[in-house]
C-alpha positions as CSV (number, residue, x, y, z in Angstrom):
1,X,154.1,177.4,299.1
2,X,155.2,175.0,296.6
3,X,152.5,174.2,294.0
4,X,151.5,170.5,292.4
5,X,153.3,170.7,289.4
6,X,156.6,171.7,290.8
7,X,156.4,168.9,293.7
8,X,155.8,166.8,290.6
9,X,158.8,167.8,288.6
10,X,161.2,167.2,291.8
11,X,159.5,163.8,292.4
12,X,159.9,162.7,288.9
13,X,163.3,163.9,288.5
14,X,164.1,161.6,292.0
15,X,162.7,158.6,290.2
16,X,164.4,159.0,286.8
17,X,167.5,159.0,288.7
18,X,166.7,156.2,291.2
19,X,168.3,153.7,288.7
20,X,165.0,151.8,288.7
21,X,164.1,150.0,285.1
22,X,160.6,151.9,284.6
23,X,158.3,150.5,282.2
24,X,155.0,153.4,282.6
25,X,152.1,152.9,280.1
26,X,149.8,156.3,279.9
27,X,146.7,155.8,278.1
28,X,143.4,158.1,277.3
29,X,140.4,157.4,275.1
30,X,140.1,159.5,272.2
31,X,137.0,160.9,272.8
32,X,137.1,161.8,276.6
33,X,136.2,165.1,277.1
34,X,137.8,165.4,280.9
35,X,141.5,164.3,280.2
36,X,142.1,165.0,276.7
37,X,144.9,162.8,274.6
38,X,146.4,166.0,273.5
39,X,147.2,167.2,276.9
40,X,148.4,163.9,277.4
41,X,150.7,163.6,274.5
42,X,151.9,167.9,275.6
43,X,152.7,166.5,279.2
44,X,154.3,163.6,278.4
45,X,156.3,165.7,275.5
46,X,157.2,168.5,277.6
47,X,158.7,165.5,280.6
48,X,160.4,163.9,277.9
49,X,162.4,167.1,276.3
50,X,163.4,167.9,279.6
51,X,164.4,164.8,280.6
52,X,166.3,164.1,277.1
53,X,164.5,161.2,276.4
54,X,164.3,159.6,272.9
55,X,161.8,158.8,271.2
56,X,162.5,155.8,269.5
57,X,158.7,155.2,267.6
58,X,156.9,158.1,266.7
59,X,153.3,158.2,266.7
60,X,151.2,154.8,265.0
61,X,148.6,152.9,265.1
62,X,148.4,149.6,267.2
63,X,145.5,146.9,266.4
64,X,142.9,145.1,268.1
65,X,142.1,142.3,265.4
66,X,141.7,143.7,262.0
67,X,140.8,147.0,263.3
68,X,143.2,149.6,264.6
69,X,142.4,149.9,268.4
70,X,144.4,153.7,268.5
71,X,147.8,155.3,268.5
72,X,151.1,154.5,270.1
73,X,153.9,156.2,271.0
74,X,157.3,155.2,273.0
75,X,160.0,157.6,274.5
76,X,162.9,155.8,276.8
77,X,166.1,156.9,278.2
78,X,168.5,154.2,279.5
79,X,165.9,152.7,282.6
80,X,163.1,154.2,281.7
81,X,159.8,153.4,279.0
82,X,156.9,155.6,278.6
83,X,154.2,154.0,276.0
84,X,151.4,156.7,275.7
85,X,148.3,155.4,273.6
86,X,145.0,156.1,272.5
87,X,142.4,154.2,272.7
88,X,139.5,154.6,269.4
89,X,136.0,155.7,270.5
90,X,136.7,155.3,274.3
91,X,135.8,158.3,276.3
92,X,137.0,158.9,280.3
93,X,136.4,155.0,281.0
94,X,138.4,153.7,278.5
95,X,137.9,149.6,280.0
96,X,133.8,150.4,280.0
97,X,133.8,151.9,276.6
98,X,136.2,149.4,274.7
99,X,136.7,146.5,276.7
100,X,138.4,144.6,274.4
101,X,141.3,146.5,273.1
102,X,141.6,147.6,276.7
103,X,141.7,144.3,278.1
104,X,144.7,143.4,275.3
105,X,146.5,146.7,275.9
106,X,146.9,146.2,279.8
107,X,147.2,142.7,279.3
108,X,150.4,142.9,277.1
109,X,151.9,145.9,279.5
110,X,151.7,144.0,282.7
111,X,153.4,140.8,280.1
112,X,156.1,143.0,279.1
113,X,155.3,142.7,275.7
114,X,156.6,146.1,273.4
115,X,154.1,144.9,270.7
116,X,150.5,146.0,272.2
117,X,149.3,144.2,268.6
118,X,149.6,140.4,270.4
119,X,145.8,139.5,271.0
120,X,144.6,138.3,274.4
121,X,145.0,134.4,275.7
122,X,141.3,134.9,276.3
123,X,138.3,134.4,275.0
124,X,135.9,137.3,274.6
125,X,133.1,135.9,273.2
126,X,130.0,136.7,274.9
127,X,128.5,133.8,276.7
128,X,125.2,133.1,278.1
129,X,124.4,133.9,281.8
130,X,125.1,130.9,284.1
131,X,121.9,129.2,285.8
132,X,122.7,130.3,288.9
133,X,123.0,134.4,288.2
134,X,119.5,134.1,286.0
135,X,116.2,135.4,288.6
136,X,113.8,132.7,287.7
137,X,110.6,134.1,289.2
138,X,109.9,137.9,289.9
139,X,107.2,138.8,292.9
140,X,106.2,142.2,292.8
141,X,104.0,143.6,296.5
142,X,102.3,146.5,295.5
143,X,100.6,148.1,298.3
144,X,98.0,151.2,297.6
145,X,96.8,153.6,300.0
């Protein structure tokens, strides 16, 4: 029986040599306790060394605002781009815990951006609720036996 890992080795290797341009973005929050950022970085290492990929940016940060948002780092071969990042103070939900530096780092993969520094087109100020999601009156039926 073949196990996970090895059926994920032989799939990988099929898609590295497709020809495709890849452009994969792996990302954990720094302080999630189920799928740690080191095992991350060690898998993603490991895939790269065997795969003699380069690694063209070693590890830094990238910034949401003023503030850096977590750590970056790029390894490529010819048609293929890994980014794996961290995310500061996010845990196993990284878009619950830190919306906003989410939001921007998603936003600039799916843009094709390399520079996951470029701030979102929106705005993220929080707003009031809108009339029409407010409950105006509460009625409570309390029935005692």
């Amino acid at each position: 029986m073949v196990d996970a890992a090895s059926r994920y080795l032989s799939q990988s290797h099929d898609i590295l040599d497709s020809g495709y341009n890849l452009r994969i973005l792996i990302y954990n929050g720094d302080a999630d306790t189920a799928c740690s950022m080191f095992e991350a970085e060690w898998m993603i290492e490991s895939f790269a060394r065997v795969n003699k990929m380069v690694v063209p940016s070693q590890r830094g940060p990238w910034m949401y605002g003023q503030q850096i948002a977590g750590y970056t780092k790029r390894f490529q071969t010819a048609n293929m781009t890994i980014d794996l990042m961290t995310v500061k103070g996010a845990g196993h939900f990284v878009p619950t815990d830190r919306p906003g530096p989410a939001l921007q780092m998603i936003s600039n993969f799916f843009a094709g951006h390399s520079n996951y520094n470029n701030p979102v087109p929106f705005d993220l100020t929080r707003q009031p609720l809108l009339a029409q999601f407010t409950v105006s009156t509460v009625e409570f039926l309390c029935i005692c036996l």
